[in-house]
Short mmCIF file of the C-alpha atoms (twelve columns), coordinates in Angstrom:
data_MODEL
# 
_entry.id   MODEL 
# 
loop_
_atom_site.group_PDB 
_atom_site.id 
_atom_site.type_symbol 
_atom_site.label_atom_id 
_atom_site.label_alt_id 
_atom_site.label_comp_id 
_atom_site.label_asym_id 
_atom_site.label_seq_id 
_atom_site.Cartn_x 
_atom_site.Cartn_y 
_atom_site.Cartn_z 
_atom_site.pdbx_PDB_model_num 
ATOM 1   C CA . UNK A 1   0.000  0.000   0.000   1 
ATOM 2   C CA . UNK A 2   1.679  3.718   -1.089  1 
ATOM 3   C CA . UNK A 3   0.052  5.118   1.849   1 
ATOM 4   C CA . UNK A 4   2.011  3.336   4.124   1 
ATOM 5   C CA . UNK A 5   5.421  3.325   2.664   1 
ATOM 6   C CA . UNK A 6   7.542  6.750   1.419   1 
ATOM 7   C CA . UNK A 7   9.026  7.715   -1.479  1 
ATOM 8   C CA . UNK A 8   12.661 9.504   -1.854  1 
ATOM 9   C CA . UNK A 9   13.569 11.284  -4.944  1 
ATOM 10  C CA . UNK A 10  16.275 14.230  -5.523  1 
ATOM 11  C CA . UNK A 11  18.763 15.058  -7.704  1 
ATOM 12  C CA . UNK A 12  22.718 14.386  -7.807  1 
ATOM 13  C CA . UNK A 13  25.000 17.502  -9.075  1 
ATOM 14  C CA . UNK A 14  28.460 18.613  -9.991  1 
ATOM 15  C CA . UNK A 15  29.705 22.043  -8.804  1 
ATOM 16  C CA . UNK A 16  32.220 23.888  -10.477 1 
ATOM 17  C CA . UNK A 17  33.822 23.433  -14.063 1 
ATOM 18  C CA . UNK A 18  32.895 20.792  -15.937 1 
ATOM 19  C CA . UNK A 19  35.613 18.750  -17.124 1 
ATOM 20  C CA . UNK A 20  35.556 17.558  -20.763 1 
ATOM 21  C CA . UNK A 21  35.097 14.583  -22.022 1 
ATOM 22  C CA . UNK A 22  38.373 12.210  -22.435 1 
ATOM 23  C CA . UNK A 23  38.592 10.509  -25.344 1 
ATOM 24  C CA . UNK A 24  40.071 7.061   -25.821 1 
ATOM 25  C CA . UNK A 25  42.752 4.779   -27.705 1 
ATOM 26  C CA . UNK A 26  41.292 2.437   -29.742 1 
ATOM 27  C CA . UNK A 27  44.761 0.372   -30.635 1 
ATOM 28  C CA . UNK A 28  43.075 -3.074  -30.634 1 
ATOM 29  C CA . UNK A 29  40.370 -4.846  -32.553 1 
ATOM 30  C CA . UNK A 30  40.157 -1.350  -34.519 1 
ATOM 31  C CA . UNK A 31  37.969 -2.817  -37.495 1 
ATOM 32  C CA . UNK A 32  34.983 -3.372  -34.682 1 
ATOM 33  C CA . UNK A 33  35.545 -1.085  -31.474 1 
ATOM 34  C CA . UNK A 34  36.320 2.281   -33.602 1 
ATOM 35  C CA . UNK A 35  33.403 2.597   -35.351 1 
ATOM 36  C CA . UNK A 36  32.079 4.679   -32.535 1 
ATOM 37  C CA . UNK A 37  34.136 7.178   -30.772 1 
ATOM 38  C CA . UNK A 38  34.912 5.818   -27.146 1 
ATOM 39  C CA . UNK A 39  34.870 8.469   -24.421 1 
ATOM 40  C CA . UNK A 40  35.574 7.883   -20.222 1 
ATOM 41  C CA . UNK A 41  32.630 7.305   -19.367 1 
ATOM 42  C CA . UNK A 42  33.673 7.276   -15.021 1 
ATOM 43  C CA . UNK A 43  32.456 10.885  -14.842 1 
ATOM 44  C CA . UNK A 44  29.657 11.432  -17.352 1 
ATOM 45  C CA . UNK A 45  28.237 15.376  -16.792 1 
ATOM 46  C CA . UNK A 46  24.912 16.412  -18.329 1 
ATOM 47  C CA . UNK A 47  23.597 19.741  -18.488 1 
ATOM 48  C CA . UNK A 48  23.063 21.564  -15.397 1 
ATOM 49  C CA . UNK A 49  25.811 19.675  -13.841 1 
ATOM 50  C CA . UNK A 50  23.580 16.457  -13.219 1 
ATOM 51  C CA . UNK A 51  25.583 13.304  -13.004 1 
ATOM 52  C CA . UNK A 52  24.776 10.210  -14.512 1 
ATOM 53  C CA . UNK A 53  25.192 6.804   -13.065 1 
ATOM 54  C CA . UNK A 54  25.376 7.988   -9.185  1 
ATOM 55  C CA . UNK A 55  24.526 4.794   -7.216  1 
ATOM 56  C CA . UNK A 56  22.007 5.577   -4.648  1 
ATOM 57  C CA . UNK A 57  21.094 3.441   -1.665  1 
ATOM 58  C CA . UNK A 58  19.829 3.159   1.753   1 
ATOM 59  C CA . UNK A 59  21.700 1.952   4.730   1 
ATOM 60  C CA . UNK A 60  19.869 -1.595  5.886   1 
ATOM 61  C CA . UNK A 61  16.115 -1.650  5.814   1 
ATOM 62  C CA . UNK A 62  14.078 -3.856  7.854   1 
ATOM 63  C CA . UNK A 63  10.825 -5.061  5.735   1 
ATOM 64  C CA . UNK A 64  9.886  -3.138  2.514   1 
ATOM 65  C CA . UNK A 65  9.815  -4.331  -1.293  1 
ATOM 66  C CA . UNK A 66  10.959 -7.764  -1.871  1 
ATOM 67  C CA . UNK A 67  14.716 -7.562  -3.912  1 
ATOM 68  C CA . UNK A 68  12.914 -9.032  -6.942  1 
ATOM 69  C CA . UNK A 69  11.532 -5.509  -8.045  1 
ATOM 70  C CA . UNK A 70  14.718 -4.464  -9.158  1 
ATOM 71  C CA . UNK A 71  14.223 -7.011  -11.938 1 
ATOM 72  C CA . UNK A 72  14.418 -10.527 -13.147 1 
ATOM 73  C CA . UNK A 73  17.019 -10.358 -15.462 1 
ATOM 74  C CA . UNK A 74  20.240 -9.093  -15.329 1 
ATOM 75  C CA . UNK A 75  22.121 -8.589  -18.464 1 
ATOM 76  C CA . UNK A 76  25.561 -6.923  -19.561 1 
ATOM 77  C CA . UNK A 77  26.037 -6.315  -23.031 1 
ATOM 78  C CA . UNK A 78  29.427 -5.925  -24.921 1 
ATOM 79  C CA . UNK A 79  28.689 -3.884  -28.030 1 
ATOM 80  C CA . UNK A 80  31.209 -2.068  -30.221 1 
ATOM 81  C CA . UNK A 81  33.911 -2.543  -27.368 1 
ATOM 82  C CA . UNK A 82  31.602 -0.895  -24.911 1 
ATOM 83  C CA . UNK A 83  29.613 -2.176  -21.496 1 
ATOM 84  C CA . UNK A 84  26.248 -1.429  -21.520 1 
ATOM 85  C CA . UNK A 85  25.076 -0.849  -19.385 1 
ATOM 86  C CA . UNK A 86  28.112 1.290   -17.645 1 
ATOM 87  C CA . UNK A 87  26.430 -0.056  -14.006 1 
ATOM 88  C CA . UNK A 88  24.100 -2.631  -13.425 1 
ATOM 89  C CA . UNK A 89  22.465 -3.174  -9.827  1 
ATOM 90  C CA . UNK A 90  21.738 -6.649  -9.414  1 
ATOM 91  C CA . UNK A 91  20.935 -8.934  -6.505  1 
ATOM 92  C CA . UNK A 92  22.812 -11.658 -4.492  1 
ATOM 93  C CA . UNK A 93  23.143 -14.719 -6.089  1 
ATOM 94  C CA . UNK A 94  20.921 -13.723 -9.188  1 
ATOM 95  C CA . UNK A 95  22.021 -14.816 -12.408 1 
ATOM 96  C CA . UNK A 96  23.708 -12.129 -14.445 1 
ATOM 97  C CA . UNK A 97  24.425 -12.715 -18.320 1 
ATOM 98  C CA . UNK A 98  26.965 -11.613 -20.481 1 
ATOM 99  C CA . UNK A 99  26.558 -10.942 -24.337 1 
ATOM 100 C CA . UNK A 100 29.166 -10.650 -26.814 1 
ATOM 101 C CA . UNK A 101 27.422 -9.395  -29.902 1 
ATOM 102 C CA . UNK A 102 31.096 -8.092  -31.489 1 
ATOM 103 C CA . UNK A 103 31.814 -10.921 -33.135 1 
ATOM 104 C CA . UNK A 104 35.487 -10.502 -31.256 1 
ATOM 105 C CA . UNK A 105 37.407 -11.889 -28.472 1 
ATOM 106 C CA . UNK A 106 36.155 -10.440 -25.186 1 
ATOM 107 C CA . UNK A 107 36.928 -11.250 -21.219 1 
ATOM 108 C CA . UNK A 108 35.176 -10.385 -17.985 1 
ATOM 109 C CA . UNK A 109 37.339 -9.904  -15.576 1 
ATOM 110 C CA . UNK A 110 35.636 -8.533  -11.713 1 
ATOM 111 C CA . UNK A 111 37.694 -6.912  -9.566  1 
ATOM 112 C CA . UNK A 112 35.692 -6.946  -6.036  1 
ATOM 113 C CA . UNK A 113 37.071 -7.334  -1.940  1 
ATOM 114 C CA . UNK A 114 34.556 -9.631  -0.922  1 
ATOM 115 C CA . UNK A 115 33.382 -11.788 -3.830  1 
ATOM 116 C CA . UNK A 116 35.850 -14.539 -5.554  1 
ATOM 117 C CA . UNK A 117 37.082 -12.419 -8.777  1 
ATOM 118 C CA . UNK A 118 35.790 -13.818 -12.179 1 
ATOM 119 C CA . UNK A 119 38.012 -14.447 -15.172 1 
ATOM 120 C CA . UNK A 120 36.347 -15.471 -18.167 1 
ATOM 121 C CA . UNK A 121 37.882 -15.859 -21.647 1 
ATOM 122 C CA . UNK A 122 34.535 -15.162 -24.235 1 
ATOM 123 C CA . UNK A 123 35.543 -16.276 -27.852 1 
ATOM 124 C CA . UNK A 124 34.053 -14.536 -30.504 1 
ATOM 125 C CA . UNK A 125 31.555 -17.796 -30.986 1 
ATOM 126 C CA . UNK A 126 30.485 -17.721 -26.782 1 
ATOM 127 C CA . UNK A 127 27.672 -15.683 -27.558 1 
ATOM 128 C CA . UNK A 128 26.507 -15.644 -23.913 1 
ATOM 129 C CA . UNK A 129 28.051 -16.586 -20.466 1 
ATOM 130 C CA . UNK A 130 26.700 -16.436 -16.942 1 
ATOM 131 C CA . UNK A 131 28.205 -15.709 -13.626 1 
ATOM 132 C CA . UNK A 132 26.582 -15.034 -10.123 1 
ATOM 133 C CA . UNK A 133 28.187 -12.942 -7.219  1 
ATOM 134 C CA . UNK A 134 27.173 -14.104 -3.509  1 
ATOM 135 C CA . UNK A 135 28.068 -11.041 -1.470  1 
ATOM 136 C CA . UNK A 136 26.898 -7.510  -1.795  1 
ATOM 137 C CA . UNK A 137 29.482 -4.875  -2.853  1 
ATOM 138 C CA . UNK A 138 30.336 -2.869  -6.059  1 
ATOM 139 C CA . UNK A 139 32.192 -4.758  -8.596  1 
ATOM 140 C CA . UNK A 140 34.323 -3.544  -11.335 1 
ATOM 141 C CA . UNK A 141 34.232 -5.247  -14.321 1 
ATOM 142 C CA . UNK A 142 36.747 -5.143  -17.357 1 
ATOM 143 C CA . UNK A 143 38.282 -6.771  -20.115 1 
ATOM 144 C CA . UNK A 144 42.006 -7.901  -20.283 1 
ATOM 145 C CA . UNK A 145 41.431 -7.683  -24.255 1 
ATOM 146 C CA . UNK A 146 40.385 -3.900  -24.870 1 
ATOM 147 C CA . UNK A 147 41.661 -1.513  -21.621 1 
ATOM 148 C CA . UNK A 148 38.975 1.137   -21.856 1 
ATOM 149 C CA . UNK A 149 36.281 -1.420  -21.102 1 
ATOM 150 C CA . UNK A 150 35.076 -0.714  -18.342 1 
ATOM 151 C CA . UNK A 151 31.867 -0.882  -16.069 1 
ATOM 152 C CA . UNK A 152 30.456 -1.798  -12.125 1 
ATOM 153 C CA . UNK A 153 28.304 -5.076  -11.195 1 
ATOM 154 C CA . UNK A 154 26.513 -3.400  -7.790  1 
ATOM 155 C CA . UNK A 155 25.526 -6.177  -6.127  1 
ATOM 156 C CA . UNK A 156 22.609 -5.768  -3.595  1 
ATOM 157 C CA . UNK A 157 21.273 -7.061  -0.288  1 
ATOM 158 C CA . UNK A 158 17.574 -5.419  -0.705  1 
ATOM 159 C CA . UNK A 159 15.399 -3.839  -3.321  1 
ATOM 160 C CA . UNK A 160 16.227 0.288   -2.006  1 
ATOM 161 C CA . UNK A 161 19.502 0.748   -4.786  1 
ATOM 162 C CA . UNK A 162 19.249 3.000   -7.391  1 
ATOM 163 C CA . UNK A 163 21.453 4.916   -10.589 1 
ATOM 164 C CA . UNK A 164 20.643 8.493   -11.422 1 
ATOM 165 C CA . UNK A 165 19.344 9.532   -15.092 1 
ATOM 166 C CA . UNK A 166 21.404 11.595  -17.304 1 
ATOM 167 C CA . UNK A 167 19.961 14.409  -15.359 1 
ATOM 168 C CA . UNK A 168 21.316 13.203  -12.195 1 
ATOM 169 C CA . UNK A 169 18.037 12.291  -10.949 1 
ATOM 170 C CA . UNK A 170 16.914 9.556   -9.020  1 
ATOM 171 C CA . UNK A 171 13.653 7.807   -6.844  1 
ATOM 172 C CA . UNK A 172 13.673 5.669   -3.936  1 
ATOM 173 C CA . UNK A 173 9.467  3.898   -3.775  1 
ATOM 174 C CA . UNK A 174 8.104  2.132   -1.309  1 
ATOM 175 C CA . UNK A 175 10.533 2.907   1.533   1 
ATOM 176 C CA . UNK A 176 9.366  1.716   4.861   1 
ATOM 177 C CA . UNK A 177 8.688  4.927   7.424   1 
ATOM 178 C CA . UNK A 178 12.095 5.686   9.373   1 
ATOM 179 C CA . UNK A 179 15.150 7.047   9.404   1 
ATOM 180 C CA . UNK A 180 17.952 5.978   6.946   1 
ATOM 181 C CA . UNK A 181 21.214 6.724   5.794   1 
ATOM 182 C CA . UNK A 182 21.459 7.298   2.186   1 
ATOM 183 C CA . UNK A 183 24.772 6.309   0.565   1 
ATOM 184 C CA . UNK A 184 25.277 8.383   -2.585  1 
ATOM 185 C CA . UNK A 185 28.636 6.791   -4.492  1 
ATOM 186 C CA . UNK A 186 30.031 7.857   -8.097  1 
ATOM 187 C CA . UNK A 187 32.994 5.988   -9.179  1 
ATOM 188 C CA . UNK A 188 35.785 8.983   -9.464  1 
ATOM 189 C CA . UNK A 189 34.196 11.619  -6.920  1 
ATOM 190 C CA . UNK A 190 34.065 8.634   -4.189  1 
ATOM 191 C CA . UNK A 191 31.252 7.959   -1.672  1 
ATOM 192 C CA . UNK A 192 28.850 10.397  0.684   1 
ATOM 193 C CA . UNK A 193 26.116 9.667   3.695   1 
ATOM 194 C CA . UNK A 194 23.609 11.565  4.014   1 
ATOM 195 C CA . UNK A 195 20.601 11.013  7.024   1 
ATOM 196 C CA . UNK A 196 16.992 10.926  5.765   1 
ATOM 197 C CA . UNK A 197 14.219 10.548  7.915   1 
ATOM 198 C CA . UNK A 198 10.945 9.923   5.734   1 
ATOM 199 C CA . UNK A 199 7.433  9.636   7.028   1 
ATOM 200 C CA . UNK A 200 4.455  7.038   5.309   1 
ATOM 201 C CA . UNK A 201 2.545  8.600   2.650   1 
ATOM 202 C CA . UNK A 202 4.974  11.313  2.140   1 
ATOM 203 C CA . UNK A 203 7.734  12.245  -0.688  1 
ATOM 204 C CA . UNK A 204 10.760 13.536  0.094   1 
ATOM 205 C CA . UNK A 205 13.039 15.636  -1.807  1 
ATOM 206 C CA . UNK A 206 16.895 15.340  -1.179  1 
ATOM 207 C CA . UNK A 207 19.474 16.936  -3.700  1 
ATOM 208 C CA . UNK A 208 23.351 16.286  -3.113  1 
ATOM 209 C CA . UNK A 209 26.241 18.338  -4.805  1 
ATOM 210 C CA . UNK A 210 29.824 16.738  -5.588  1 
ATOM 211 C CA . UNK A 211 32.343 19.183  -5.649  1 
ATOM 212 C CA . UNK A 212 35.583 19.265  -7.333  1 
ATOM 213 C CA . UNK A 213 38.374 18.293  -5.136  1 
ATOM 214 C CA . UNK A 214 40.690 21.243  -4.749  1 
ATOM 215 C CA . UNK A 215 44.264 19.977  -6.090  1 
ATOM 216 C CA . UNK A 216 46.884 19.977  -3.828  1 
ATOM 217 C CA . UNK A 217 50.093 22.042  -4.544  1 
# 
């Protein structure tokens, strides 16, 4: 029932200068991977300084939506030498398949502290391979083959994660009344905790602003 649970929405900026976009070598497999431009995609900027692809999530909550509505399957696509998606939020122990569509070598290779890391050679004819991760943490991913390739398995204990839009906006449904702690984490500008008490039947609105770190001399 919406009446009894909360919903938490806001918005996820960047203050001061945007940086430009970086873009990347393309030295291997050029035939297939350069027919798009490849740009670092660790910091993506939209207008009005939203960021995209902010993980947002609440600190341990008791009751709530069941973990399934964040999906039932859980893909990673490798397309023109290029994760899509960039992060994918997926549960414990939940399948989570792999396409290679490029027609090319690929490997996935996750880099995480508390899950077993995965290498896995994917020949141009392995379409498809599987993997599942048991313990909830954020997981790089990346492939030994092409060195841009990059992009984050978040694997999750409960149903309240999130990733902001292009405008750096995000919602939280069906929260449970209480008081949380929201943990707001982008991959270069690191990881922030911010205390949100929401009441049932009521929306609230919390926006966050990274700002550049000042460079040391």
């Amino acid at each position: 029932n919406k009446s009894d649970t909360a919903i938490i929405r806001g918005r996820i900026t960047y203050s001061g200068e945007v940086p430009k976009p970086v873009k990347l070598m393309v030295i291997k497999d050029v035939k297939v991977c350069a027919k798009i431009d490849h740009y670092d995609d660790r910091l993506i900027i939209g207008e009005n300084g939203g960021i995209k692809n902010v993980v947002i999530s609440l600190d341990s909550v008791n009751g709530g939506k069941s973990i399934d509505s964040l999906g039932t399957e859980f893909v990673l696509d490798q397309k023109v030498c290029a994760y899509n998606p960039h992060i994918l939020i997926v549960p414990v122990n939940r399948q989570i398949t792999v396409l290679n569509n490029d027609g090319i070598l690929h490997n996935i290779h996750t880099y995480g502290k508390l899950n077993r890391s995965v290498n896995l050679a994917q020949p141009r004819f392995k379409k498809k391979l599987t993997l599942t991760l048991e313990k909830p943490e954020k997981v790089q991913v990346r492939c030994d083959v092409h060195g841009w390739m990059s992009a984050w398995f978040i694997v999750a204990e409960h149903a309240y994660y999130t990733v902001t839009d292009s405008a750096g906006r995000f919602s939280l449904s069906g929260v449970p009344p209480g008081t949380y702690r929201l943990n707001i984490w982008q991959e270069l500008l690191g990881e922030k905790f911010v205390p949100v008490t929401v009441k049932a039947g009521e929306e609230s609105e919390l926006d966050f602003s990274f700002e550049k770190e000042k460079e040391s001399d």
